[in-house]
Every structure is written in C-alpha cells, then in structure tokens.
C-alpha positions in Angstrom: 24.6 36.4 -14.8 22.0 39.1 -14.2 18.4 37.7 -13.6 17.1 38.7 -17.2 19.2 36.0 -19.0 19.2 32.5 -18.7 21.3 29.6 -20.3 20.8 28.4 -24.1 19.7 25.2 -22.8 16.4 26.6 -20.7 15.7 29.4 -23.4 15.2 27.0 -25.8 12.5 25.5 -23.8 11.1 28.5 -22.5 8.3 29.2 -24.6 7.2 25.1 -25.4 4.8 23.5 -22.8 6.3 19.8 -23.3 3.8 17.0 -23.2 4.9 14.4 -20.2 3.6 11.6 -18.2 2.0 12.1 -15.0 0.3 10.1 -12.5 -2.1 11.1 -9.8 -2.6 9.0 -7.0 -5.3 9.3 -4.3 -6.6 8.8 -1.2 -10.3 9.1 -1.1 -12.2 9.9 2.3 -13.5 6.4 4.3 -16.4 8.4 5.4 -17.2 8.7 1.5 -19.9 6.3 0.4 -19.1 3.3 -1.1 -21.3 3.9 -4.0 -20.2 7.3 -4.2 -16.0 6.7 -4.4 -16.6 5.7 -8.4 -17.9 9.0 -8.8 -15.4 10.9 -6.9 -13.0 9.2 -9.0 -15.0 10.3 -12.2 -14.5 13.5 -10.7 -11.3 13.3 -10.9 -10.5 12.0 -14.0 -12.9 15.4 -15.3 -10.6 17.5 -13.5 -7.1 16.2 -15.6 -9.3 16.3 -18.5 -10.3 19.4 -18.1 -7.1 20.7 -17.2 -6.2 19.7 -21.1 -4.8 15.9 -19.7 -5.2 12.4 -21.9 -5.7 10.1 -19.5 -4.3 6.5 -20.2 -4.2 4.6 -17.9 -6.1 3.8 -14.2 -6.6 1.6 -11.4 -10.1 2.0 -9.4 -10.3 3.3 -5.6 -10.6 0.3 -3.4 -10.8 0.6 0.4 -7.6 -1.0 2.0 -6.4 -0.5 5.6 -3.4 2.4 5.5 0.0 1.4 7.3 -0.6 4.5 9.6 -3.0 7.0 10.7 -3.7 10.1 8.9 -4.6 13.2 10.3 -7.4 15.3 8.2 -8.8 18.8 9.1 -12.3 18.2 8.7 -15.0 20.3 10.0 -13.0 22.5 12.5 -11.7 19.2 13.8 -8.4 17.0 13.4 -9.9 14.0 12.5 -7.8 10.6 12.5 -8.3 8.2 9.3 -6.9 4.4 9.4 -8.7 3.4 6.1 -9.0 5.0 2.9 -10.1 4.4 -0.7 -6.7 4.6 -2.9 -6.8 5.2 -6.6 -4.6 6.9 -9.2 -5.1 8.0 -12.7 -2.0 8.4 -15.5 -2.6 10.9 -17.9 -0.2 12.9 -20.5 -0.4 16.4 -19.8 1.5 19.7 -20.4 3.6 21.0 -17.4 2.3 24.3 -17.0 -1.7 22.1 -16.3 -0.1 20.4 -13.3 -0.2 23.2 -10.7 -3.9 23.8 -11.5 -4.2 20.0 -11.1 -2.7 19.5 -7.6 -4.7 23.0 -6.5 -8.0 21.5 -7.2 -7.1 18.5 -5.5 -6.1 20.1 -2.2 -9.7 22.3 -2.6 -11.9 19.0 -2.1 -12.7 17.4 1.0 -13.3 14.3 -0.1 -9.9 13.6 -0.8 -7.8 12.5 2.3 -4.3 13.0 1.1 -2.8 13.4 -3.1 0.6 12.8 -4.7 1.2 14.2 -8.4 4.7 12.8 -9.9 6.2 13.0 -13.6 6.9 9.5 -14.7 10.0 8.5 -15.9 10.2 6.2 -18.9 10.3 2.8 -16.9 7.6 3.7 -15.0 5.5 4.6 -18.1 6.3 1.1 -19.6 5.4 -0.8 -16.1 2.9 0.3 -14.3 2.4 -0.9 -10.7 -1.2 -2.4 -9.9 -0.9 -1.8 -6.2 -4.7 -3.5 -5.8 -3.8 -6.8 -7.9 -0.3 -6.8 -5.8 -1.9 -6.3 -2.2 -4.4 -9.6 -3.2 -1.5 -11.5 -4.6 0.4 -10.7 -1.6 -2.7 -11.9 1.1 -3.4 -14.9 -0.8 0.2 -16.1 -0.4 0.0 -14.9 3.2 -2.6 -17.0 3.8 -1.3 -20.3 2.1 1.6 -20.0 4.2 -0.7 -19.4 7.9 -2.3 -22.8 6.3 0.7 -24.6 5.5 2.4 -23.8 8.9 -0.8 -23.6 11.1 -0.6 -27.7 10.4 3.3 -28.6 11.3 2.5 -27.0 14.5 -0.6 -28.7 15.3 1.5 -32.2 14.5 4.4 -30.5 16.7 2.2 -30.3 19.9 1.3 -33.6 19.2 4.4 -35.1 19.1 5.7 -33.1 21.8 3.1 -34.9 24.5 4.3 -38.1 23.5 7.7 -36.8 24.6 6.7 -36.0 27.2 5.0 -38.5 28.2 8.2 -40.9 27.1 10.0 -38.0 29.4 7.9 -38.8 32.2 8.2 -42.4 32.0 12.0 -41.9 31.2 12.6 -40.7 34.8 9.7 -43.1 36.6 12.5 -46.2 35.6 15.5 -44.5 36.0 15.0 -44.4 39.9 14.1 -47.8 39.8 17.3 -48.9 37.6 19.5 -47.1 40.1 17.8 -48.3 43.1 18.3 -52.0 41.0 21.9 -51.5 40.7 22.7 -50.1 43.9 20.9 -53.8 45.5 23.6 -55.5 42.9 26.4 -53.5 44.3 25.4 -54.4 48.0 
C-alpha cells in the first residue's frame, strides 16, 4: 500500500472531526494561593472552551497529600512537591482541539503535572468523585482507629490481671511442691 492511500474504513473519517468525551485532570501548584486555585481552575475551564469544548461536568481542586513526590522544574530549579490541588474538568470536544488543549496546559506553571484521556462510554455514565471518595474513605478509617483503639485498651487491661494471676500462679506452685515433697517424706 503506498503512503498516499489509506483503508475505506479511515477515509471515511478523514475529513469529520468527531465530537467525543474528554476529561482533563489536574494537578495545580501547592505554592498557588488558596484563594487563587478557583481561578486557576476557571482558567482552565476558558481554555477547553475556548478550544471549541462543552464542558459537562467537574469536580473542584482540593489540596490532598500525593502518594509520592513530584519533581517540577521551576525557576531553574528541580523543585520537589508532596501536596497538590487536584481537579478535573469533562467536556465534549472535537479531536483535532485536544492537542492544542494539552499544549496549553504544559505552557503554565501553575500546573504541576496534567492527564487528558478520551472516555469511554462507562466512564461517561459514572463519573468517579475522587474528593467525595478520599473523605468517605478517611471517615471509615477513622471509625475503625476508634473501634479498635478501645479492644486494645481493654486487652492491656486484662493482660495485667494475667499477669498478675501468672505471678501469683508460680508464688504457690513452689509452695505446693515443697507441701508435697514434706507428704512424701
């Protein structure tokens, strides 16, 4: 096949710019503002509109501890980041806009780190609240440091008075053997 043609399939699609469903998630800067991270995210949303994007859906930057640290170039410097604000925006968008979107993120320096992904249909229909999830996930952490913080206390507890029972335990058995031996004389 020479590199002027190309199969039925792809030529048919060639010249439409399909509409599909992105999201963008984010990593905003720590060093940003708090007051300013609602802005940056503003920012954001401008730049998929912008780019010809509907947005539909989004969940708010929140600051949350990352499970690793991130290196940034910042400033002639490598800078290390153990926080960050994350956020992501959904938005419907033509495929040919997404390129410009993901090299306007990697131009500002308030953003620490980006992913851009097409969506697939199940992921459309349920998004993933990762905010709601990681408070529903430390609440139940914390019932459970409760619930088992107590058993333990009661454990320690228990375990001096048999200890104590120990203790005694071996007092009288010397004196039982020392008994029996006299009966055996």
């Amino acid at each position: 096949m020479s590199e002027t043609t190309m199969p039925a399939a792809e030529a048919a699609s060639a010249d439409v710019n399909e509409t599909f469903a992105y999201e963008l998630a984010f990593h905003v800067l720590p060093t940003v503002a708090e007051g300013e991270v609602a802005n940056v995210a503003d920012e954001i949303k401008a730049l998929v509109t912008k780019a010809g994007g509907e947005i539909v859906l989004e969940e708010a930057p929140e600051r949350f501890d990352l499970a690793y640290e991130i290196v940034k170039h910042l400033e002639g410097k490598n800078r290390k980041f153990s926080s960050a604000y994350f956020g992501w925006v959904r938005f419907t968008a033509e495929s040919t806009a997404v390129t410009e979107m993901s090299e306007a993120m990697e131009e500002r320096g308030d953003i620490l780190r980006h992913l851009l992904v097409r969506l697939t249909r199940e992921e459309e229909a349920h998004p993933f609240y990762f905010h709601e999830a990681l408070a529903s996930q430390k609440m139940v952490t914390d019932v459970e440091e409760a619930e088992v913080a107590k058993p333990v206390a009661e454990e320690v507890k228990s375990e001096d008075n048999e200890e104590t029972t120990a203790e005694e335990s071996a007092a009288e058995a010397p004196k039982e053997e020392s008994e029996a031996e006299t009966e055996a004389k």
